[in-house]
Structures are given as structure tokens and as C-alpha cells.
VOMIFI-239216 format. One line per field, with one value per atom (N, C-alpha, C): atom name; x, y, z. Coordinates in steps of 0.05 Angstrom, whole numbers, plus 5000, padded with zeros to 4 digits. Each point is the difference from the previous one (the first is absolute). Example, Ala and Ser with C-alpha at 12.3 -4.5 7.8 and 13.67 -1.06 7.14 Angstrom:
! VOMIFI-239216
atomo	(N/CA/C/N/CA/C)
c1	(5264/4982/5018/4993/5016/4985)
c2	(4886/5024/5024/5021/5024/5022)
c3	(5156/5000/5000/4986/5001/5014)
***
This chain:
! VOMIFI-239216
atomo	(N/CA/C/N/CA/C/N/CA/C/N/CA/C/N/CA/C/N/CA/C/N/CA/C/N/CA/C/N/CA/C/N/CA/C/N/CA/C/N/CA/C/N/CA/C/N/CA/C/N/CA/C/N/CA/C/N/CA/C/N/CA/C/N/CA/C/N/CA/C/N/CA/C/N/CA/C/N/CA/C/N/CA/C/N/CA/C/N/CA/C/N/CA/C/N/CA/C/N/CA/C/N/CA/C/N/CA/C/N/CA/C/N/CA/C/N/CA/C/N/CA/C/N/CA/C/N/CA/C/N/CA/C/N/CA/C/N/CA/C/N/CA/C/N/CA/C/N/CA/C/N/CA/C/N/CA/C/N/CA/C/N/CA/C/N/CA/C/N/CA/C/N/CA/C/N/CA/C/N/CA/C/N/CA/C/N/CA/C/N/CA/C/N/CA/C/N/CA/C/N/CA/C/N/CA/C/N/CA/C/N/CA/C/N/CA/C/N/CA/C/N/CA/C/N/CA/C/N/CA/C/N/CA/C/N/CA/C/N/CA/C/N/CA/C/N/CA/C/N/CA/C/N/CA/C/N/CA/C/N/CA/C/N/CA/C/N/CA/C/N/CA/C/N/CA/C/N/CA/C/N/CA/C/N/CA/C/N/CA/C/N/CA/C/N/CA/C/N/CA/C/N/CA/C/N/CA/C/N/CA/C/N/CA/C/N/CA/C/N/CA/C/N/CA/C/N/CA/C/N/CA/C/N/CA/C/N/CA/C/N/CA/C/N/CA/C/N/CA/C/N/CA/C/N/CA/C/N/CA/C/N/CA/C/N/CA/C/N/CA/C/N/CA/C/N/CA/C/N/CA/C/N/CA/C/N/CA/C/N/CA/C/N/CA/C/N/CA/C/N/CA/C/N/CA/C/N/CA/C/N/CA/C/N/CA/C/N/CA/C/N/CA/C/N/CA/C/N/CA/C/N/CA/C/N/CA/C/N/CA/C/N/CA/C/N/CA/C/N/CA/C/N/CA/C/N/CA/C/N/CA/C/N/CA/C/N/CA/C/N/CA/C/N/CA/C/N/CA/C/N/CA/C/N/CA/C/N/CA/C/N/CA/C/N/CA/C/N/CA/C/N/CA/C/N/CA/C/N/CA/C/N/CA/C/N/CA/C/N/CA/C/N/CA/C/N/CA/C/N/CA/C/N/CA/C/N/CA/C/N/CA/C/N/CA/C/N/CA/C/N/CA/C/N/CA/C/N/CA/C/N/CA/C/N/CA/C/N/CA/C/N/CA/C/N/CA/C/N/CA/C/N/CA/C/N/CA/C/N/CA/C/N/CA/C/N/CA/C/N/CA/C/N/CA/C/N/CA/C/N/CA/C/N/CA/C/N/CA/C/N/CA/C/N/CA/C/N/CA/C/N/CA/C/N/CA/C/N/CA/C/N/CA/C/N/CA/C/N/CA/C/N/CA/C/N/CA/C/N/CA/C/N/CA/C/N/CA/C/N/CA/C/N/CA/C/N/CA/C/N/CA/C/N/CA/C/N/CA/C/N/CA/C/N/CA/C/N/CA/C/N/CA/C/N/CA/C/N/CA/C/N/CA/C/N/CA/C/N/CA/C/N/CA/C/N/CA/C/N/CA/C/N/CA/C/N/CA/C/N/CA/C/N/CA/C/N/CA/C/N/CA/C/N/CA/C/N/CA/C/N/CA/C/N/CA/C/N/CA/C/N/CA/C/N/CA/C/N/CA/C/N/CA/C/N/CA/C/N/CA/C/N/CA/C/N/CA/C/N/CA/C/N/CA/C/N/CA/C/N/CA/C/N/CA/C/N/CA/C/N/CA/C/N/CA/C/N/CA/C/N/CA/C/N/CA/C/N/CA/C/N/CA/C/N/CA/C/N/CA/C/N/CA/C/N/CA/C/N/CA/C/N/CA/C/N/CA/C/N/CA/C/N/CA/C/N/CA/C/N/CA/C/N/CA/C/N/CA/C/N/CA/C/N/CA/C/N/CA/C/N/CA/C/N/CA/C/N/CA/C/N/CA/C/N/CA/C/N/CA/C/N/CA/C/N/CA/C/N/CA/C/N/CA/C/N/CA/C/N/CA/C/N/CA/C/N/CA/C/N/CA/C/N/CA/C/N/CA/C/N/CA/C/N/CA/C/N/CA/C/N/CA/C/N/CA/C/N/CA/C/N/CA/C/N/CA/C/N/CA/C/N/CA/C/N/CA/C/N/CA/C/N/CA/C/N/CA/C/N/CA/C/N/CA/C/N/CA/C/N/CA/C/N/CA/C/N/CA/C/N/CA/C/N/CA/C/N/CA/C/N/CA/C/N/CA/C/N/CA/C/N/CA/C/N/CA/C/N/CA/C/N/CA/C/N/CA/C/N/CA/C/N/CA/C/N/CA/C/N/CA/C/N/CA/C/N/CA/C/N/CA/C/N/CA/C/N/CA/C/N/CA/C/N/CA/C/N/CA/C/N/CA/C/N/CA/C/N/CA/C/N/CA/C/N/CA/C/N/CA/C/N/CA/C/N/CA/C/N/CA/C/N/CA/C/N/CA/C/N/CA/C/N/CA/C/N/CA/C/N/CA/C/N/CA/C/N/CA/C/N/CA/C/N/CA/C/N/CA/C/N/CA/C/N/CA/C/N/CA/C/N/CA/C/N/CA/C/N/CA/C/N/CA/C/N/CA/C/N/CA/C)
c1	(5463/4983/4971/4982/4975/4987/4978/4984/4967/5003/4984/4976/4978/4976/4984/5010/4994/4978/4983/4975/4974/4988/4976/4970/4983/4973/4977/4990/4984/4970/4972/4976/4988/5010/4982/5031/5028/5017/5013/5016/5017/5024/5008/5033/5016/5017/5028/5017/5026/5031/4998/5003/5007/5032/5010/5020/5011/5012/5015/5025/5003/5014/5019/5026/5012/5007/5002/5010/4998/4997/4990/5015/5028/5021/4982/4990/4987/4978/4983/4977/5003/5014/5004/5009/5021/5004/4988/4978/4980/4970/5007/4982/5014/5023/5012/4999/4998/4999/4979/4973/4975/4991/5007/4985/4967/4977/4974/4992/5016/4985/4997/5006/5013/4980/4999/4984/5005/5007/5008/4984/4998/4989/5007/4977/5005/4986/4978/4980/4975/4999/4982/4984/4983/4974/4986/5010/4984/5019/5023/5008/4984/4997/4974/4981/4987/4972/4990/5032/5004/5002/5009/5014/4972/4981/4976/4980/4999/4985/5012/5019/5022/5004/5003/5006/5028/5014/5024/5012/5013/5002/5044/5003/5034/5015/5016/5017/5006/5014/5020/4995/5000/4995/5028/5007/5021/4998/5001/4998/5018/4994/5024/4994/4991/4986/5023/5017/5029/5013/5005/5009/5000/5003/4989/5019/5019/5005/4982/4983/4991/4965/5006/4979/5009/4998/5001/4983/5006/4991/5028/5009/5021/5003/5018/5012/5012/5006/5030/5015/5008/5014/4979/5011/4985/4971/5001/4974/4980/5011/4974/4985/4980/4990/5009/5003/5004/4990/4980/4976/5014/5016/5007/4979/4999/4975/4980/5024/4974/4991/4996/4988/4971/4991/4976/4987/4968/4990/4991/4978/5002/5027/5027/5019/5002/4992/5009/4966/4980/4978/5002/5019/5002/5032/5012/5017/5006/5008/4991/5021/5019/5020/4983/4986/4992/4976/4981/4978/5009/5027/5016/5009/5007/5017/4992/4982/4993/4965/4989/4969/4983/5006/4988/5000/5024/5002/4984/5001/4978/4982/4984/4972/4999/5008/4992/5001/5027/4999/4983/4981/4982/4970/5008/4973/5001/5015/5008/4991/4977/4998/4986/5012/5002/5017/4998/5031/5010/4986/5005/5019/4989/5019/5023/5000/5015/5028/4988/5028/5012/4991/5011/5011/4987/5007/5027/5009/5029/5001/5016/5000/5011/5020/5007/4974/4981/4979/4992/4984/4973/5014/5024/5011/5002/5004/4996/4980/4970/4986/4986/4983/4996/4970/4983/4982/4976/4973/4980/4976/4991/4987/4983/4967/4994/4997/5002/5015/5017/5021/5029/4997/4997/4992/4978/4985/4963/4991/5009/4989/4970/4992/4965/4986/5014/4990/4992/4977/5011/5000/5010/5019/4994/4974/4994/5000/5007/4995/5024/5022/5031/5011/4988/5000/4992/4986/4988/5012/5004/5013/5036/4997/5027/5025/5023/5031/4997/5002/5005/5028/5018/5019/5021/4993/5013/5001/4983/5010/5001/5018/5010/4980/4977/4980/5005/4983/5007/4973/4982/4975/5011/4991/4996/4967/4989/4970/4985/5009/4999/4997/5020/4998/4975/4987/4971/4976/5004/4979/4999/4989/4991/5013/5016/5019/5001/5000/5004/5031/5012/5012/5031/4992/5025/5015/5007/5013/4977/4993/4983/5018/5024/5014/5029/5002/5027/4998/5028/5003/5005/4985/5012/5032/5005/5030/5004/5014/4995/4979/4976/4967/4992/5000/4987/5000/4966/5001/4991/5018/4992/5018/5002/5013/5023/5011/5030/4985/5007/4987/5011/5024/5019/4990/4994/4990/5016/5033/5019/5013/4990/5011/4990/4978/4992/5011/5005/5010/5027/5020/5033/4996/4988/5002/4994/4984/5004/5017/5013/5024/5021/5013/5016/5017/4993/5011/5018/5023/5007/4998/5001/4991/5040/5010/5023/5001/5011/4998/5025/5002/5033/4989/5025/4995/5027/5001/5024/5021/4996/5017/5004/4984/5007/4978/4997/4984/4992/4975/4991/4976/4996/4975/4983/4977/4974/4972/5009/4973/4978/4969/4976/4991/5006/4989/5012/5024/5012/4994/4995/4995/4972/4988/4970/4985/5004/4996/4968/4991/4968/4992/4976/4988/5020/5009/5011/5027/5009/5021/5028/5020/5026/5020/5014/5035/5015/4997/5019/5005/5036/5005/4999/4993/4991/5021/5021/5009/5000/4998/4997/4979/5006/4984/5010/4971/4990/5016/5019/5012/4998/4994/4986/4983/4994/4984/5011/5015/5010/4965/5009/4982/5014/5003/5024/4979/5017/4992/4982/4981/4987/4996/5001/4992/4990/5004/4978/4972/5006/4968/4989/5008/4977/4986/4972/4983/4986/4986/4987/4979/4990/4975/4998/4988/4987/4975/4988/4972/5001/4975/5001/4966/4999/4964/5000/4984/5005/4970/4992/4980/5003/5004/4995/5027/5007/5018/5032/4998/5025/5010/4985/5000/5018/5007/5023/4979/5027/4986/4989/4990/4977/5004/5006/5010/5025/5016/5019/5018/5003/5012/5019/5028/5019/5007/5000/5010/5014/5022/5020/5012/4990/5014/5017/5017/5018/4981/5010/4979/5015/4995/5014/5004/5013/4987/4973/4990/4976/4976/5014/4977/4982/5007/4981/5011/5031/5009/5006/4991/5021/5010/5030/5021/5004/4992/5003/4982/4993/4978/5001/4993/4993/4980/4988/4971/4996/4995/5007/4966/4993/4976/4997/4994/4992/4979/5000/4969/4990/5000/4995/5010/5035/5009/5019/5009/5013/5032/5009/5015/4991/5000/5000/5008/4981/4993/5013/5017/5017/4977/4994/4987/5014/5006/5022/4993/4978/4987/4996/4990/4994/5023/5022/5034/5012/4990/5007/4993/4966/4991/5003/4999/5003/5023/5033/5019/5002/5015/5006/4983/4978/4964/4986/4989/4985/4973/5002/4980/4970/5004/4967/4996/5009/5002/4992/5001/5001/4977/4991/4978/5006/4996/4997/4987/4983/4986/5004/5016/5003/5025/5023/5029/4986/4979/4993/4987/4997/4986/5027/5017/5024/5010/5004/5008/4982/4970/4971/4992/5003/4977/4977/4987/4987/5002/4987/5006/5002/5015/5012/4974/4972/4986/4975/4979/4986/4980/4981/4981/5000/4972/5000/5021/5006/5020/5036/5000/5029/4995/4981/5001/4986/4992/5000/5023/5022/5026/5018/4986/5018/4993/4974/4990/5016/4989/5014/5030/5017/5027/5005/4982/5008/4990/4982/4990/5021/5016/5012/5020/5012/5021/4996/4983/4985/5004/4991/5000/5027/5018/5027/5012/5004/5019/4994/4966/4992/5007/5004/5011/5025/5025/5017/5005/4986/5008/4991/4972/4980/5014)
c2	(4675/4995/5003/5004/5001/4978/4986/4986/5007/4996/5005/4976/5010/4982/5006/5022/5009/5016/5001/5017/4978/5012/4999/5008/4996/5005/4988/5010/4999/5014/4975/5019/5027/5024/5028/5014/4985/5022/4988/5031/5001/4988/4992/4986/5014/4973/5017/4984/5008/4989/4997/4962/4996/4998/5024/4990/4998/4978/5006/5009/5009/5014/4986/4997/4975/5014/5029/5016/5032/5013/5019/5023/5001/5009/4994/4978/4993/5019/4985/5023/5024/5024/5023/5009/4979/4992/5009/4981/4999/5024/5001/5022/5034/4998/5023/5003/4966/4997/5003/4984/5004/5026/5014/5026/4988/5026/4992/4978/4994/4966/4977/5000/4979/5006/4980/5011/4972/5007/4970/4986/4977/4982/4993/4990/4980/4998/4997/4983/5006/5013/5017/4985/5027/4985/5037/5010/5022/5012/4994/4995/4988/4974/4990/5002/5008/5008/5028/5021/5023/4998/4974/4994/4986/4991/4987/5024/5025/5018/5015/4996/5013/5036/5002/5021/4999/4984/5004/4977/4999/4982/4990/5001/5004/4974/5007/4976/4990/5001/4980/4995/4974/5000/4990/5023/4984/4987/4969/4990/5000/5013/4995/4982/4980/4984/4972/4995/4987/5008/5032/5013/4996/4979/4982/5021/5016/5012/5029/5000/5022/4983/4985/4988/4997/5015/4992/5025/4987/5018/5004/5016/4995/5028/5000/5027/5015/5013/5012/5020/5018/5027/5008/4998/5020/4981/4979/4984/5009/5017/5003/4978/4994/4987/5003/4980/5001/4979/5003/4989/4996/4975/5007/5004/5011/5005/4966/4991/4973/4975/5012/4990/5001/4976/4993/5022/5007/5011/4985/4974/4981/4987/5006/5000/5021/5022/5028/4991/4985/5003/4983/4970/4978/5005/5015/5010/5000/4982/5014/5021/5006/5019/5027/5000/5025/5004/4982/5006/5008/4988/5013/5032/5000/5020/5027/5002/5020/4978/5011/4982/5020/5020/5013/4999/4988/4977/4989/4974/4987/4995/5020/5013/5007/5016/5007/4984/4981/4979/4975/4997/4993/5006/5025/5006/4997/4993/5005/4972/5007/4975/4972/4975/4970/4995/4976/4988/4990/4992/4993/5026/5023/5029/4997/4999/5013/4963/4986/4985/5002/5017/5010/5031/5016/5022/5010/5023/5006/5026/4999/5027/5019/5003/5013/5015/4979/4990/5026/4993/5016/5021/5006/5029/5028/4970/5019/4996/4994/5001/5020/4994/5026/5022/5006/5007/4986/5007/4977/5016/5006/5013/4987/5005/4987/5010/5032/5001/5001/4988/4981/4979/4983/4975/4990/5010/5010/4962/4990/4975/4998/5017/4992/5020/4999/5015/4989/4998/4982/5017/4981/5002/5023/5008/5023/5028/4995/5032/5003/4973/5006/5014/4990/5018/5024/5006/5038/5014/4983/5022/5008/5024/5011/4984/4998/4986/5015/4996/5023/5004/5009/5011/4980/4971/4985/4986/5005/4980/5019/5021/5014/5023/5003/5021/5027/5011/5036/5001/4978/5010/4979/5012/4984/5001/4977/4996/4997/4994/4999/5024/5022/5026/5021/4979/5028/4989/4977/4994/4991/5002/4988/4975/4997/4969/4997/4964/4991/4992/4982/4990/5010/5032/5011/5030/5014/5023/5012/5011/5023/5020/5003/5020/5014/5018/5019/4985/5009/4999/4977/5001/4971/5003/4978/4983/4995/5020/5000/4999/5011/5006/4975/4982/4977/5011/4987/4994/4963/4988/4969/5010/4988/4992/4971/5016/4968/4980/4975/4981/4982/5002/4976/5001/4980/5003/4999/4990/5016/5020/5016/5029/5006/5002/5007/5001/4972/4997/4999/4996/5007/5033/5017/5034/5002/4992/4997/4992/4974/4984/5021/5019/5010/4984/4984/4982/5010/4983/5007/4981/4998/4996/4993/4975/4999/4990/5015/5003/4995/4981/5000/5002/5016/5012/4989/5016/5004/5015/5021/5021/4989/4977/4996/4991/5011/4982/5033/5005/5019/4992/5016/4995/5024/4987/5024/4997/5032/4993/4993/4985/5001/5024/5025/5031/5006/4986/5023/4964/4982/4975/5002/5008/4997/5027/5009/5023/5005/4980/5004/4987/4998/5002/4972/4977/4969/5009/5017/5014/4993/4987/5003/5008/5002/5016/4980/4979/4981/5015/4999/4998/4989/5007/4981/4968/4990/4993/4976/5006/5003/4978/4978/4978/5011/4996/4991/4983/4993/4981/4998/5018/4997/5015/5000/5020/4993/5037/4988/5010/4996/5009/4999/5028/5005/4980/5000/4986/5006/4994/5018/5001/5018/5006/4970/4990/4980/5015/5024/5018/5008/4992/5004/4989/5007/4989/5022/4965/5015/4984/5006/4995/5006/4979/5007/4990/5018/5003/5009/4974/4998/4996/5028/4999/4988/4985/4987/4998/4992/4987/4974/4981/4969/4993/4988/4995/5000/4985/4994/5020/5021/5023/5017/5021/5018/5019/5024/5009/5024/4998/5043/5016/4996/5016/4977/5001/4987/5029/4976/5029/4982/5017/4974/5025/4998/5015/4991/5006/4987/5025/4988/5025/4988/5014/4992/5015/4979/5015/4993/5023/4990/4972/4993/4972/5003/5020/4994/5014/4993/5012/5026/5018/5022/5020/5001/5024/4985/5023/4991/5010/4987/5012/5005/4982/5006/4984/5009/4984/5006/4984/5002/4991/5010/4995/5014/4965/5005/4997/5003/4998/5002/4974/4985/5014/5001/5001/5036/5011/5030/5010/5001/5018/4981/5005/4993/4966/5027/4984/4998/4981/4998/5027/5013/5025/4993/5008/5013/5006/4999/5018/5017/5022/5012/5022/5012/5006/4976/4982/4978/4989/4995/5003/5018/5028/5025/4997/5004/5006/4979/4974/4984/4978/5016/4993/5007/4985/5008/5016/4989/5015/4976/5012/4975/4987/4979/4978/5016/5011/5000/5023/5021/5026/5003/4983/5000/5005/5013/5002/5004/4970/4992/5016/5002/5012/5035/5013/5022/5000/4978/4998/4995/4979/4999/5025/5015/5025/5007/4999/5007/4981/4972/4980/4991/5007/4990/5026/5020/5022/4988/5019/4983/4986/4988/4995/5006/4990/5021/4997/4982/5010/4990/5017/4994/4976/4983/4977/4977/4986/4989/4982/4985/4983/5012/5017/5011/5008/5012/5008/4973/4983/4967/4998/4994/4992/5015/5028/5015/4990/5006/4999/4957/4998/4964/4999/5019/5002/5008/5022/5016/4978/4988/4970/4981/4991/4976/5019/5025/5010/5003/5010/5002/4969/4982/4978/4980/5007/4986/5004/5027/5026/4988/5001/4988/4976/4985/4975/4994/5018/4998/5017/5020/5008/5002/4981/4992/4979)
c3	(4660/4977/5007/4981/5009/4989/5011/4992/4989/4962/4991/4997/5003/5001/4971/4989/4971/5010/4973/4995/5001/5016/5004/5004/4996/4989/5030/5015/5021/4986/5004/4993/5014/4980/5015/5003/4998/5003/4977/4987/4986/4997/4983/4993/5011/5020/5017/5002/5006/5001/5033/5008/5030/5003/5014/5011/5031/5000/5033/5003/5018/5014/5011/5011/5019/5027/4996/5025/4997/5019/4995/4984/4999/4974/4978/4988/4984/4983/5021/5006/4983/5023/4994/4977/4981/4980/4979/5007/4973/5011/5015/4999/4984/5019/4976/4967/4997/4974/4987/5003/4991/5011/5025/5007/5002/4984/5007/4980/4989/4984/5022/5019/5023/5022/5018/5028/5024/5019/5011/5008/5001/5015/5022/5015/5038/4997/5014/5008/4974/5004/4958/5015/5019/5006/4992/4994/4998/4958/4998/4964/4989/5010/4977/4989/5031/4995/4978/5011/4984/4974/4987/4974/4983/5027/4989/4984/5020/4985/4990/4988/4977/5009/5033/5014/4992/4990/4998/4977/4991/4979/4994/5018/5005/4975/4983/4983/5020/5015/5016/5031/5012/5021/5014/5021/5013/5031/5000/5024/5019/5018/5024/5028/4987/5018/5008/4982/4999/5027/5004/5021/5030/5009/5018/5018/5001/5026/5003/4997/4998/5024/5000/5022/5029/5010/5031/5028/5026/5016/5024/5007/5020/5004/5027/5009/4997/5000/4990/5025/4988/5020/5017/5018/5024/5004/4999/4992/4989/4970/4987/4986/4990/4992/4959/4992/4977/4980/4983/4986/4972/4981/4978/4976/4981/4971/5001/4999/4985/5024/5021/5028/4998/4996/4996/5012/5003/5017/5026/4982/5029/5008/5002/5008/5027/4993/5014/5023/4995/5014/5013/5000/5009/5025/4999/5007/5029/5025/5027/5013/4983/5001/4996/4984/4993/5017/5006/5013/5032/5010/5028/4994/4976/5006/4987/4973/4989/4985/5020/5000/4982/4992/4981/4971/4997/4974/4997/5018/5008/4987/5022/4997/4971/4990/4973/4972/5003/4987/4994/5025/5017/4983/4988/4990/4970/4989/4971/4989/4978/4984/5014/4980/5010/4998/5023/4996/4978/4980/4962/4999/4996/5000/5014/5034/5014/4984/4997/4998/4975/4982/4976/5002/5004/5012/5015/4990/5012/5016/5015/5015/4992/4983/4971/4982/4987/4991/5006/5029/5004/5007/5002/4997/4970/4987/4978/4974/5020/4977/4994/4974/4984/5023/4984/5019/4984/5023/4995/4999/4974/4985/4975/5016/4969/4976/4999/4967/4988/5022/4991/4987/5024/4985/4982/5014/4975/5018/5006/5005/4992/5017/5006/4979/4985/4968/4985/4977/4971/4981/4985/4971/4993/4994/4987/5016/5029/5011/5001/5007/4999/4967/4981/4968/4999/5020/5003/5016/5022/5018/4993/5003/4995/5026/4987/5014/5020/5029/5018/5005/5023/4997/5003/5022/5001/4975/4978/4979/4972/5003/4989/4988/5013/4989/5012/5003/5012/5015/5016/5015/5028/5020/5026/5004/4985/5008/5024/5017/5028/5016/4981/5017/4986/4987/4995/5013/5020/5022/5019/5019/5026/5006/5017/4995/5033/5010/5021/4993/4977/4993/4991/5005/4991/5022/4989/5030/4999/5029/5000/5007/5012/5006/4984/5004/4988/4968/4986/4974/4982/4984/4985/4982/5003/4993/4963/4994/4968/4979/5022/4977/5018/5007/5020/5034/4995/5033/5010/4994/5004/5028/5030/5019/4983/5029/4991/5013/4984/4999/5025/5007/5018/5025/5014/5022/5025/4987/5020/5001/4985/5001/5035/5009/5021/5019/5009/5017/5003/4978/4993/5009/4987/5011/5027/5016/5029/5011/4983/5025/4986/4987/4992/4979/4986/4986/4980/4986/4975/4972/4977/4988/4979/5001/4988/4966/4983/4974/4987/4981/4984/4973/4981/4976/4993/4966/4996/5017/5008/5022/5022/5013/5020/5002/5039/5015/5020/5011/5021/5008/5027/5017/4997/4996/4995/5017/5018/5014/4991/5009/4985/4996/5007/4994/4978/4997/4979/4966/5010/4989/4976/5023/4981/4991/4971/4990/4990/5003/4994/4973/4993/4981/4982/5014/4997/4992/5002/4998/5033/4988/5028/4991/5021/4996/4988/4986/4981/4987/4994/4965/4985/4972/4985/5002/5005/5004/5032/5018/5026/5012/5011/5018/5040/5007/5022/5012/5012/5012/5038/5011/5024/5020/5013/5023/5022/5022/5012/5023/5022/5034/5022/5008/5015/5024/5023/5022/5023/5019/5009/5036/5013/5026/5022/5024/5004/5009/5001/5008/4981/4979/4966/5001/4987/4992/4975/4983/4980/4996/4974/4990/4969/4984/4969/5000/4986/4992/4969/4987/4969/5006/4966/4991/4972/4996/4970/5006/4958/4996/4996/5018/4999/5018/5030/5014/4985/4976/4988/4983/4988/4983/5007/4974/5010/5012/5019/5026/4982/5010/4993/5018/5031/5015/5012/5011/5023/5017/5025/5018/5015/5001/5027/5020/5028/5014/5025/4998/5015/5028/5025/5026/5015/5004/5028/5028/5022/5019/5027/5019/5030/5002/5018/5020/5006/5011/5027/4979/4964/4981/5004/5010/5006/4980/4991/4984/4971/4986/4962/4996/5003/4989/4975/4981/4976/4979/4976/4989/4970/4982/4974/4993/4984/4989/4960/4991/4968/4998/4983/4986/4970/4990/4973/4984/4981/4986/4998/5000/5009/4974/5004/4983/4977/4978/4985/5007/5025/5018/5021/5018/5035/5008/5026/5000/5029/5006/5030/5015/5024/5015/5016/4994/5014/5028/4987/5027/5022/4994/5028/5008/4974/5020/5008/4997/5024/5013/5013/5019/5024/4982/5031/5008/4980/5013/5023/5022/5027/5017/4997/5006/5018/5028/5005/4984/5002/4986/5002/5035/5009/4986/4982/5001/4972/4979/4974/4992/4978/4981/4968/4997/4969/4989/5005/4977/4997/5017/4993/4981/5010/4978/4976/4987/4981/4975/5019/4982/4980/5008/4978/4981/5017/4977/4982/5002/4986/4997/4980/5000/4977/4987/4988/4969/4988/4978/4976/4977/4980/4983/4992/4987/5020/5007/5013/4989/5023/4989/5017/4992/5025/5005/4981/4998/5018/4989/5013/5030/5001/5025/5026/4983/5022/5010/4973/5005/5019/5002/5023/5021/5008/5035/5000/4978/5007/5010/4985/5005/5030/5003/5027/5029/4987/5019/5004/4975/5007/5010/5000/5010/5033/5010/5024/5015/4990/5011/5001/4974/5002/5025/5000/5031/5019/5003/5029/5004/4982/5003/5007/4986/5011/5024/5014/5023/5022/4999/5009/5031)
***
């Protein structure tokens, strides 16, 4: 059965249907059923606010916050690490399981928000939120310029305003993601595409695992069906000669990131060789930008031998509209990228 709380009226958002959910059959349920009238709830620390500047205006809210098995942290096969959807964030940051075993979590969780947020906040959540754009939301707009300015594409218009200038705040690189260039907003995308993570999803059809590459399509856009909840993240298990590192650029410590970088190496014993390495980088492009040249050149390559900044010439060329603004954000990127590496292989 579901439990109805009826209709209700919140100041600045629109009239909506609360319902809960009792399990995730449920769920999927009523999502098949409402389709896009519906949008779920957990922690609605980033729904609300969306629903405040009528970025989105959904009939029905479905809570899956009842779903109490969908919270936990524990191991699984092969001791991967396995994170369920509605695991607090300061859950996942308070964690000493996780800070032993995959500290790059951690770290990045570490940077996200306040703790007001992180104990409302889901790891589900900040997986699938929208993107963070102010002529999405228009926040820091008033009334009257949000009445002039044309819908952009996230809110059903045909302009990406962002892409006719000079932007710190948005991609400077490769193609935008359905007429948008907002970056994905989640700040564990990063570091999940480094640890090789998967991403577990149940629908009506079932249930499958989805890498974060093939997960996050850009422009607040993911691989859900319309139908389809988040139910966990897995993290395969890791080396005792790993080591990593995340690095987050925001405007204000707690802020979403503008640049973030996670880079995770396996390395000899006696640390002089890399065997193997990944390096994601945030903020740049639409999605987390692979560095794939800097994981060629200095797999299974000595440490002493490496030059960053020449692998960079390929994963960073220059930017897609020139100005001063974009081109800060590069040399900034190519800095915190420079400095993460050394850190981890330092």
C-alpha cells in the first residue's frame, strides 16, 4: 500500500502529490506510472531548492526515504566496497571503513557542502543531480530579467546561454551535451571513474550495472530509465601499493566544484615505478574528462622519468571559446592536475 500525505502547497513551489514508497518494487511502480509527472525524493536537498525556482515543477513527489534497506556501507564480493543510494553523505565521510580502504571517497565527500547537507544528502542524490547553472535556476536573477530572458535548453527552450560567452562556470572543452555546456554537477562522479566503479540500477526489466562513463551523459542528463532508481555504488577493491589523491576548486570551501580531479596509482613497493594509474578530471568538459594520454604515458614508466606537462598537451588542448575567463580555468586545471600526480607519486 502506499502512504498518502495528500496535496500540498509549500511557499514559491507549486502544488504536489507526497507519496511514499514502502520498497523499491514500489517505487519503480509508480514511477512507471506517473513517468515525467513524478521525480523522487531522498534527501531533496538539491529538488527543493529546484522546485523553489520553479526549474522544475513535478505533480508528484515520490519518497523513498521509508526504504531503510537501501542505507548501508559494507563489503561485498571480492571485498568490493558497496555504498547503498540513501547513505547519508556524512555517513560515507564519518565512515572509518572507507577512509582505510578507498580514502578517496573520503576525501571528496570531505569537500562537499555542510554537514546540515551532508546529513540530508544521499549518495544516490548527489549522483543524480541535475546540473548547476545559473540560467537554470536563474537564482541570482530578478523577476523581471527571469521574464525576458528566453527558457534555455534545460528548461525546455532551444538556447544554451552560457555557450555565447566567456564562462569559468561551465565546459571550456570538446562538445556540448544536447545544446548545453553546464559540467555534471556530482562530485562523485570523479572519483567513482577513477576507482573503476559501478553504478547499480533496478527498473521494471530488472536490475544492471552502469559504469560512471557510460552513467553520466552530460548536460544533467544519466543513463536512467525513465522508470529506474539508483540503488547502489559498487568499488571494486584496491592494491595495498595504491595511492591517491582529490583535489576540489570551488568558489567558497563548501561550494559545488568548478574544477575537481581524483587520481588513483598503483606503484612498486620501493615506489619508483607506475604500474598503473587513472586520472579523471571534473569541470572542463561536459562529463569528467579521462586523461588518457597521462594514463598512457606513465603506466609502467618510472616515476623519475615522467613529464606532466607534455601528456597534458593532448588531454588539455585549448579552449572551445577563447577569453580570459576560460583560459584561467585551463592553466588552473592544468595546475591542480600537475600538483594532484605529484602528490600521488611524489
Amino acid at each position: 500500500m502506499l502512504s498518502r500525505a495528500g496535496e500540498k502547497k509549500t511557499e514559491g513551489i507549486m502544488s504536489f502529490e507526497y507519496i511514499q514508497a514502502k520498497d523499491i518494487p514500489e517505487a519503480v511502480m509508480m514511477l512507471g506510472k506517473y513517468g515525467d509527472e513524478s521525480r523522487i525524493l531522498a534527501g531533496g536537498t538539491e529538488l527543493i531548492p529546484n522546485m523553489r525556482h520553479h526549474a522544475i515543477s513535478p505533480k508528484i513527489l515520490i519518497s523513498i526515504k521509508p526504504i531503510t534497506s537501501l542505507c548501508y556501507i559494507r563489503y561485498g564480493e571480492n571485498n568490493a566496497l558497496n555504498i547503498g543510494a540513501l547513505t547519508p553523505l556524512r555517513m560515507i565521510e564519518r565512515s572509518s571503513e572507507i577512509v582505510r580502504s578507498h580514502s578517496l571517497v573520503s576525501e571528496c565527500v570531505r569537500s562537499i557542502a555542510t554537514f546540515q547537507i551532508k546529513n540530508a544528502g544521499t549518495a544516490g542524490g548527489n549522483l543524480c543531480q541535475t546540473v548547476k547553472c545559473y540560467y537554470y535556476n536563474q537564482s541570482h536573477i530578478n523577476f523581471f530579467m527571469r521574464q525576458s530572458l528566453e527558457p534555455c535548453r534545460q528548461r525546455g527552450g532551444s538556447v544554451c546561454h552560457a555557450s555565447r560567452v566567456d564562462t569559468f562556470n561551465h565546459a571550456i572543452l570538446g562538445k556540448p551535451a544536447n545544446g548545453c555546456i553546464a559540467t555534471t554537477a556530482s562530485d562523485l562522479a570523479t572519483p567513482l571513474l577513477a576507482l573503476n566503479a559501478c553504478v547499480k540500477v533496478i527498473g521494471s526489466k530488472g536490475e544492471r550495472l552502469i559504469s560512471p562513463e557510460d552513467f553520466f551523459l552530460g548536460g544533467g542528463r544519466t543513463a536512467l530509465r525513465e522508470d529506474e532508481i539508483v540503488t547502489e555504488v559498487q568499488i571494486p577493491s584496491l592494491a595495498d601499493t595504491t595511492r591517491s589523491t582529490y583535489g576540489k576548486y570551488s568558489q567558497g570551501t563548501r561550494n559545488f566544484p568548478i574544477l575537481n580531479i581524483a587520481v588513483i596509482a598503483r606503484l612498486t613497493p620501493d615506489r619508483k615505478f607506475c604500474e598503473d594509474i587513472h586520472a579523471i578530471l571534473g569541470g572542463v568538459s561536459v562529463i569528467p574528462l579521462r586523461l588518457r594520454s597521462v594514463e598512457t604515458q606513465f603506466r609502467n614508466q618510472e616515476i623519475s622519468s615522467l613529464d606532466i606537462e607534455d601528456a597534458l598537451r593532448d588531454d588539455l588542448p585549448g579552449v572551445r571559446i577563447r577569453g580570459s575567463l576560460s583560459e584561467y580555468k585551463l592553466k588552473r586545471a592544468k595546475t591542480m592536475v600537475s600538483d594532484v600526480i605529484h602528490s600521488v607519486l611524489g
